[in-house]
C-alpha positions as CSV (number, residue, x, y, z in Angstrom):
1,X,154.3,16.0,-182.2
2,X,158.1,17.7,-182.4
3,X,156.0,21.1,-182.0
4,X,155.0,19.8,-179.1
5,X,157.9,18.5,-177.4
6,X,159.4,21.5,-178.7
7,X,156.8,24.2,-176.6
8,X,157.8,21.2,-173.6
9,X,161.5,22.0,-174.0
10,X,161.1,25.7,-174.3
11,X,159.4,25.7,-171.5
12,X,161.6,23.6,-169.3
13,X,164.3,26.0,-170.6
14,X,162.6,29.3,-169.6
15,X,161.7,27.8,-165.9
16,X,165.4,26.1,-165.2
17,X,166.4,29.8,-166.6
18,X,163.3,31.7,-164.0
19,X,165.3,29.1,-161.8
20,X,168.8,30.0,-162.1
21,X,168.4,33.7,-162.0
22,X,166.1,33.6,-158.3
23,X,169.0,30.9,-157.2
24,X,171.7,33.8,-158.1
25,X,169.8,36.8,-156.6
26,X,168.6,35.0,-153.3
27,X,172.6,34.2,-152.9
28,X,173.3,38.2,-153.8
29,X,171.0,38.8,-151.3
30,X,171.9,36.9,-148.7
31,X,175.5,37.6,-149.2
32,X,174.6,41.7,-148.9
33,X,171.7,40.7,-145.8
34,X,174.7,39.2,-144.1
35,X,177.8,40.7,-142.4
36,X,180.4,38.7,-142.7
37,X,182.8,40.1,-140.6
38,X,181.8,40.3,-136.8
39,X,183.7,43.0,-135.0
40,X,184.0,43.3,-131.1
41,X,184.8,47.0,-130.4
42,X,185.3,48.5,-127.0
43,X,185.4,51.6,-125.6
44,X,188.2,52.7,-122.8
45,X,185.4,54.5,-120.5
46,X,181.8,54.9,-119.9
47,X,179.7,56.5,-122.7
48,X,179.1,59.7,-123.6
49,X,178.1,61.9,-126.4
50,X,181.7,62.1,-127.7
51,X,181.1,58.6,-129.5
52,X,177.9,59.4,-131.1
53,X,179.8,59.1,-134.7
54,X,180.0,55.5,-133.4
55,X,176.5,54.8,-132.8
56,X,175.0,57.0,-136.1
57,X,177.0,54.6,-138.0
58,X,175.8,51.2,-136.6
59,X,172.1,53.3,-136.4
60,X,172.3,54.8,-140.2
61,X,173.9,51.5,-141.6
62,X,177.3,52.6,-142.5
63,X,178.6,49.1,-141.1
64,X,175.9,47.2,-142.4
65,X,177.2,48.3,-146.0
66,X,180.8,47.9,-145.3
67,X,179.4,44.0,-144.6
68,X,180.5,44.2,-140.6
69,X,178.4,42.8,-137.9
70,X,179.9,45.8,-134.8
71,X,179.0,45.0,-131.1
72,X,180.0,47.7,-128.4
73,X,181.5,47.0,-124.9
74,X,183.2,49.3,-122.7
75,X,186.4,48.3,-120.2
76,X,187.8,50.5,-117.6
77,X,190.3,52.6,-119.1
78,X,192.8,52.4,-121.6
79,X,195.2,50.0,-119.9
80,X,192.4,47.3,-119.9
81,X,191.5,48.0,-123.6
82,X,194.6,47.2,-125.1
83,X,195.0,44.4,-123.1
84,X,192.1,43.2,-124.4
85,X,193.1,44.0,-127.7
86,X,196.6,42.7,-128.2
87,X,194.5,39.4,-126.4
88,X,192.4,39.7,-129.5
89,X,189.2,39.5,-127.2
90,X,188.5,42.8,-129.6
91,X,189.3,43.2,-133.2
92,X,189.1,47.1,-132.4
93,X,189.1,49.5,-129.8
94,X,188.6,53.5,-129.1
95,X,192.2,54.2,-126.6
96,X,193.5,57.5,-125.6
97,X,196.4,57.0,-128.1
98,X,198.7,59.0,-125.6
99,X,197.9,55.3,-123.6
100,X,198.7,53.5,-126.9
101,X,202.7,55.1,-126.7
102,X,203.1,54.8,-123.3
103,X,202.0,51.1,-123.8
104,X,204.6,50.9,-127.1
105,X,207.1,52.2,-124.5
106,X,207.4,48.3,-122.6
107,X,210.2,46.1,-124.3
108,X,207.2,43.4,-124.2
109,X,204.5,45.0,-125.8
110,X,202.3,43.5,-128.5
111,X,202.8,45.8,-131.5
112,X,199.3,47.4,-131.4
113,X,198.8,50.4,-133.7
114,X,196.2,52.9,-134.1
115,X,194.6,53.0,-137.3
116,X,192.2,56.4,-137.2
117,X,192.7,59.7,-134.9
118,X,188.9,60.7,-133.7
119,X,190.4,63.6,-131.5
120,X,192.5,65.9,-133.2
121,X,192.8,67.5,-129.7
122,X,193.7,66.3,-126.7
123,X,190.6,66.8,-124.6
124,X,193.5,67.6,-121.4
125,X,192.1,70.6,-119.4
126,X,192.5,72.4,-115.7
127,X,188.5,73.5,-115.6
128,X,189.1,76.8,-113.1
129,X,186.9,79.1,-111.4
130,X,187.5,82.6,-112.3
131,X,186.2,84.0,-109.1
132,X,189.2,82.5,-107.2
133,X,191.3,84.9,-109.4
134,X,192.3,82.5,-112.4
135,X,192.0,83.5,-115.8
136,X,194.7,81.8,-117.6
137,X,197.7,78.8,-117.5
138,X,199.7,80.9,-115.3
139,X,197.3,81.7,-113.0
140,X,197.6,78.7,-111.3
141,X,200.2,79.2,-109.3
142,X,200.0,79.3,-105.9
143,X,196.3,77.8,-106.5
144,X,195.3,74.3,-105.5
145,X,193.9,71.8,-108.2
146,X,192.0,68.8,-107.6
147,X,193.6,65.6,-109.3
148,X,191.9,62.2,-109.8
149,X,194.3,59.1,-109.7
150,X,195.8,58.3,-112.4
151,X,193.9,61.5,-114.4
152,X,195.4,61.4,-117.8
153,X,195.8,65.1,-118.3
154,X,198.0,65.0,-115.5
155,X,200.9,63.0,-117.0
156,X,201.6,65.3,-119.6
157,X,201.4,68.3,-116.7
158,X,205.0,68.5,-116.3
159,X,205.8,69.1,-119.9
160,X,203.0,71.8,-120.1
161,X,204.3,73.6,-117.1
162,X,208.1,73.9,-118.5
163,X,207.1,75.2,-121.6
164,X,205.1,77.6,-120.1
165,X,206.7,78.8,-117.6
166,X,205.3,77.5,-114.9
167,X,206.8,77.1,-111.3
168,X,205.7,73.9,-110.5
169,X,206.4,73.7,-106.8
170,X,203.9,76.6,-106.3
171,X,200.9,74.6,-108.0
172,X,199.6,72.7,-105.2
173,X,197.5,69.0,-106.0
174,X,194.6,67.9,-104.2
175,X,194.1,64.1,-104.5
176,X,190.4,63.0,-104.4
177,X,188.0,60.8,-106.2
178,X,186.1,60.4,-109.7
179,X,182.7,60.7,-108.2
180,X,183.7,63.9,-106.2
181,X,185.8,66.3,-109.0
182,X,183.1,68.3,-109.8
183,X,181.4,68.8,-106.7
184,X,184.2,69.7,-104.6
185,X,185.0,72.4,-107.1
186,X,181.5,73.4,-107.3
187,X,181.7,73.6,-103.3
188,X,184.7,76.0,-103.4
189,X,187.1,73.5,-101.8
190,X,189.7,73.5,-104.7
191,X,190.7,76.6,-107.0
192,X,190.7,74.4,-110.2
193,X,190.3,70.3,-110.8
194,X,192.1,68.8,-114.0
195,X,190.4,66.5,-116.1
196,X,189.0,66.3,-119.9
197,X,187.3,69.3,-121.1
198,X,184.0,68.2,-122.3
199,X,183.5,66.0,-119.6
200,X,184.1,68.3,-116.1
201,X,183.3,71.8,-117.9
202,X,179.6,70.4,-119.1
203,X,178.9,68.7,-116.0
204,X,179.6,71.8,-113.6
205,X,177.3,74.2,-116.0
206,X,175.2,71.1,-115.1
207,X,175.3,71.6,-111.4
208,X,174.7,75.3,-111.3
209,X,178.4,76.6,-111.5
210,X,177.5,79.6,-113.9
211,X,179.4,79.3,-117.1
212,X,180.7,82.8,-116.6
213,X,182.7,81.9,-113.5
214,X,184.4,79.1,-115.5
215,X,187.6,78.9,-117.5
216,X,189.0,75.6,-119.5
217,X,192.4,76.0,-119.7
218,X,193.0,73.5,-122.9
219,X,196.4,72.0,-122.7
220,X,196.3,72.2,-126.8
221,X,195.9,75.7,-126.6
222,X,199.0,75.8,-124.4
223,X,201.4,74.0,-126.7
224,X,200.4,70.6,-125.8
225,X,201.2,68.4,-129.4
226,X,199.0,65.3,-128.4
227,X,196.3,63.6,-130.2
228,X,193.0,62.1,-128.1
229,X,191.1,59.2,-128.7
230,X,192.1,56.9,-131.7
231,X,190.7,53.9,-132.7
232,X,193.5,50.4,-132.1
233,X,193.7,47.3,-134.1
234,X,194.4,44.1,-133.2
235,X,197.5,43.4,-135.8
236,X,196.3,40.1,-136.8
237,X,193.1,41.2,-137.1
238,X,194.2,44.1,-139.4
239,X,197.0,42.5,-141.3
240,X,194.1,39.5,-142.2
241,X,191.1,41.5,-142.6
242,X,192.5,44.6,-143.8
243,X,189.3,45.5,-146.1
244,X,187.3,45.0,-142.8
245,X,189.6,47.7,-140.9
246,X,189.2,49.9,-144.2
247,X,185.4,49.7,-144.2
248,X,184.8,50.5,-140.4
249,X,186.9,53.7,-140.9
250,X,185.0,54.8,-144.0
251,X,181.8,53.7,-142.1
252,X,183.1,55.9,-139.1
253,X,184.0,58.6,-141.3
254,X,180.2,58.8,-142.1
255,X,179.3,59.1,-138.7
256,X,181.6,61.8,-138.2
257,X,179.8,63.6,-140.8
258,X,176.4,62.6,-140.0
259,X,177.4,64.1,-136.3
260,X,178.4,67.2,-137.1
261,X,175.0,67.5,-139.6
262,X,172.4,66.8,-137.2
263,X,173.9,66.9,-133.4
264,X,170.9,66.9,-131.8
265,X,169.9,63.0,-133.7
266,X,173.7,62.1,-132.6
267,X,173.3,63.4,-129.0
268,X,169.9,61.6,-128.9
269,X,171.0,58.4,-130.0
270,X,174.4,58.5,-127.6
271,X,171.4,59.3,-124.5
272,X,169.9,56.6,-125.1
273,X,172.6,54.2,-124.8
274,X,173.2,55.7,-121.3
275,X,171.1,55.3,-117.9
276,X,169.4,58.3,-117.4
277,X,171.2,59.9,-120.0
278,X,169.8,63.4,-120.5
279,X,169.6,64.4,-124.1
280,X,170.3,68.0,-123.5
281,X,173.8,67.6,-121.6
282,X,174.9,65.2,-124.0
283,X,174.2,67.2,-126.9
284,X,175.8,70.2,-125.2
285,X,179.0,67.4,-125.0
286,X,178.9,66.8,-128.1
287,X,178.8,70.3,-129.9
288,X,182.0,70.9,-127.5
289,X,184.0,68.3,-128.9
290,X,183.1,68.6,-132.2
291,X,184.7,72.5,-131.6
292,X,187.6,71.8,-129.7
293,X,188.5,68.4,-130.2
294,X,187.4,67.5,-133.9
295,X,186.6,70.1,-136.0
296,X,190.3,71.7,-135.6
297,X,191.7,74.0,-137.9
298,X,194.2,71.1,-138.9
299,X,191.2,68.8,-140.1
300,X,189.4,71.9,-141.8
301,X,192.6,72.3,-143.7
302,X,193.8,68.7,-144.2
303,X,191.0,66.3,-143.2
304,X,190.6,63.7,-140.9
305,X,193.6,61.3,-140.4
306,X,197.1,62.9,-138.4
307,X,200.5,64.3,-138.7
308,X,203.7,61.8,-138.2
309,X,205.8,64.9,-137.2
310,X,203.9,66.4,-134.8
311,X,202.8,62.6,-133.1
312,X,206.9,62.4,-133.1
313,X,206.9,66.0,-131.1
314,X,204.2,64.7,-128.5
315,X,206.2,61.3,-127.8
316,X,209.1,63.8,-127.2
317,X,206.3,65.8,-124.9
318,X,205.2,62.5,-123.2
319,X,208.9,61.6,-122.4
320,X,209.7,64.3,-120.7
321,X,208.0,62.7,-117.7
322,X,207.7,58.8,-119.0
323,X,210.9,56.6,-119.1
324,X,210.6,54.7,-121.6
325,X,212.1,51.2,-122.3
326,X,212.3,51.6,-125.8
327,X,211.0,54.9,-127.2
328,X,208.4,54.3,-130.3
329,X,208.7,56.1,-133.2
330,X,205.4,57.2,-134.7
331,X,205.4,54.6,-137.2
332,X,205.9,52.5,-134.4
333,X,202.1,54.0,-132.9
334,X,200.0,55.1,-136.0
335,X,199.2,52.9,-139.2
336,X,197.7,55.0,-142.0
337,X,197.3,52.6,-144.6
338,X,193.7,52.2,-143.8
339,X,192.8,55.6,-144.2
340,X,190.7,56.5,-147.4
341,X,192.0,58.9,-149.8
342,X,192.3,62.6,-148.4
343,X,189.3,64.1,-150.4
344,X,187.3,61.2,-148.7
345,X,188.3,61.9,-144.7
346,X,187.2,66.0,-145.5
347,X,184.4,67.1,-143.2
348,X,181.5,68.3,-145.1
């Protein structure tokens, strides 16, 4: 009889064992299934193939593993974005960052910060013809460029122009609409248009301009110190889910990486997001802003991430034609204590 009761109890003791190890791996499994962190990110303009490093790492799972639950929306421009942000309606954002110090500049601005440079590079170009006698910055004078409202590339014009050299007075502006830039260029009725390289210099190869007749004139390869696009953090957001902020960059990082190793999947998977997107412009896009506008020299040699003293030099450029309030420093502006470790923000 005790052998008996004692096969009962070694049973009941080997199924409340069974028991107690499927209770502990459903809950591991459910706790890595889950996200627990939902993120609301925007983007400061429509899409393109330029946030494809975005997308790969929501499609490949980068965000999944960091245990963050990502959803995409888009506002219109980078004014709305941080307003949105310092609301906390999103946890993060993608903001031209050259937004992000003008914004720093009010005495009643919400101390946003960026936590992660994308652009390395300004993407700030005059695209030109060459066959109306322009070849390089200088070039431009006496010739008339076409100027969206409120272009961003334009606000750091004046700065360009001194250091260079250039006679302002003599450069002639041609206000006009979005919609219109390339096709009034394209039509001869303007010498040059300003705008952001990848964007205006793809889409008039696009409309039959030949590529031979075109020049970018890159601000960065004209002195210009800025940055480009950088992702923003709420600050309570990233001062109480700092682990979060960490694990999206890392996760981003990835897609950076995964980009630059198969562009064509990246391009693909940015097209698809887009009405009508065609697969072969957008993956054109993104191979140019991977050259000029990621891939720099400065992130070959030092990886991913940005330099305080130059960010100091292009608030210095910025001011030159922006009165600030208060002037940020750029601690004030950048926040690099979510960055990984330098050997980790390499491109491979």
């Amino acid at each position: 009889m005790s052998g008996y009761k004692t096969i009962v109890l070694r049973g009941l003791l080997g199924l409340a064992i069974s028991l107690a190890a499927l209770t502990t791996r459903d809950v591991v499994a459910a706790e890595t299934a889950a996200p627990s962190t939902a993120i609301h990110f925007t983007f400061d303009r429509s899409i393109d193939a330029s946030m494809a490093p975005f997308f790969l790492a929501a499609k490949d799972g980068g965000f999944g593993t960091e245990r963050l639950n990502v959803t995409f929306n888009i506002a219109a421009g980078s004014p709305e974005t941080l307003a949105r942000v310092a609301k906390g309606d999103s946890e993060l954002a993608l903001v031209d960052i050259n937004e992000l110090i003008r914004f720093r500049g009010k005495d009643d601005a919400a101390p946003l910060k960026a936590v992660f440079v994308l652009f390395n590079r300004a993407p700030y170009a005059i695209i030109a013809r060459r066959s109306r006698g322009i070849h390089l910055l200088p070039d431009l004078d006496g010739k008339t460029v076409g100027v969206v409202d409120g272009d961003l590339s334009m606000r750091l014009w004046p700065a360009l122009a001194q250091q260079n050299g250039i006679n302002t007075p003599n450069v002639k502006f041609h206000k006009m609409s979005a919609a219109v830039r390339e096709p009034i260029l394209s039509a001869g009725q303007v010498d040059a248009v300003a705008g952001f390289s990848y964007l205006s210099a793809v889409n008039l190869r696009d409309r039959g301009v030949p590529g031979a007749d075109l020049v970018v004139l890159r601000f960065a390869d004209y002195g210009c110190e800025a940055y480009g696009f950088a992702v923003v953090a709420n600050p309570a957001f990233a001062a109480t889910k700092p682990d979060a902020v960490k694990g999206f960059v890392r996760a981003l990082i990835a897609g950076i990486n995964a980009s630059v190793k198969e562009p064509a999947r990246a391009a693909n998977e940015a097209a698809g997001r887009i009405d009508d997107g065609d697969r072969d412009r957008e993956l054109e896009r993104l191979r140019t802003v991977l050259v000029d506008n990621i891939l720099t020299d400065e992130v070959r040699r030092n990886g991913l991430g940005g330099d305080p003293a130059r960010l100091e030099r292009s608030i210095d450029q910025i001011a030159q034609d922006f009165k600030f309030h208060k002037k940020p420093a750029a601690g004030d502006i950048f926040d690099d204590r979510f960055l990984p470790p330098v050997a980790r923000r390499q491109i491979n």
